[in-house]
N, C-alpha and C positions, 0 to 999 in steps of 0.2 A: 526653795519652793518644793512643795511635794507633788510628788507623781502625780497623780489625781489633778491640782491644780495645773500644771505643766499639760496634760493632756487636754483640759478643756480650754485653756488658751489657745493652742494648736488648732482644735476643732476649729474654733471662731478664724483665726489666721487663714485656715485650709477652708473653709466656705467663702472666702473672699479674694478675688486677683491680686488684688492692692491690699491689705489692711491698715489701714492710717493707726498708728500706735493709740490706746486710749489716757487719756490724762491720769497719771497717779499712775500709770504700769509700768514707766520706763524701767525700770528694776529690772522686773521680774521678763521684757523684753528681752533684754540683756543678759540676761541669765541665759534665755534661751539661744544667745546669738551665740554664747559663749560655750556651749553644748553642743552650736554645728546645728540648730531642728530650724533655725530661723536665718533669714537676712535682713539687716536694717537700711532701708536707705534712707539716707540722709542727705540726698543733693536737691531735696526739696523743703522748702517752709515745713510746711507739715510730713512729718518723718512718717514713715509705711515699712512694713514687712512683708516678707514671702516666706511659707514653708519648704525647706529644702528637703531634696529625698532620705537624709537621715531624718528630720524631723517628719516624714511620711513615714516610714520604718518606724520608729517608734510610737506614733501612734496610732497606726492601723496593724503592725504587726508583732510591736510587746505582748508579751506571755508574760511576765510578771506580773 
């Protein structure tokens, strides 16, 4: 996934408590869970993320 895209996923994640994952994104979810910026929970029906303080870090304080 490219930066740009990664960052405004994040955005949407970081405007919300809960993000309930959207249909067709588990990938790119995933990608980001796997990068440390996200967490998925999965002990519900409908699976949700949180942004972690690395995925804060890199999207409110990347310079690249």
């Amino acid at each position: 996934m490219e930066k740009e895209a990664m960052k405004s996923l994040l955005e949407i994640i970081d405007q919300q408590v809960s993000s309930s994952i959207l249909g067709g994104m588990e990938e790119q979810y995933e990608e980001l869970e796997r990068l440390g910026y996200i967490r998925i929970n999965r002990s519900s029906v409908q699976h949700s993320s949180s942004i972690t303080p690395e995925g804060m870090e890199f999207l409110y304080h990347d310079k690249e």
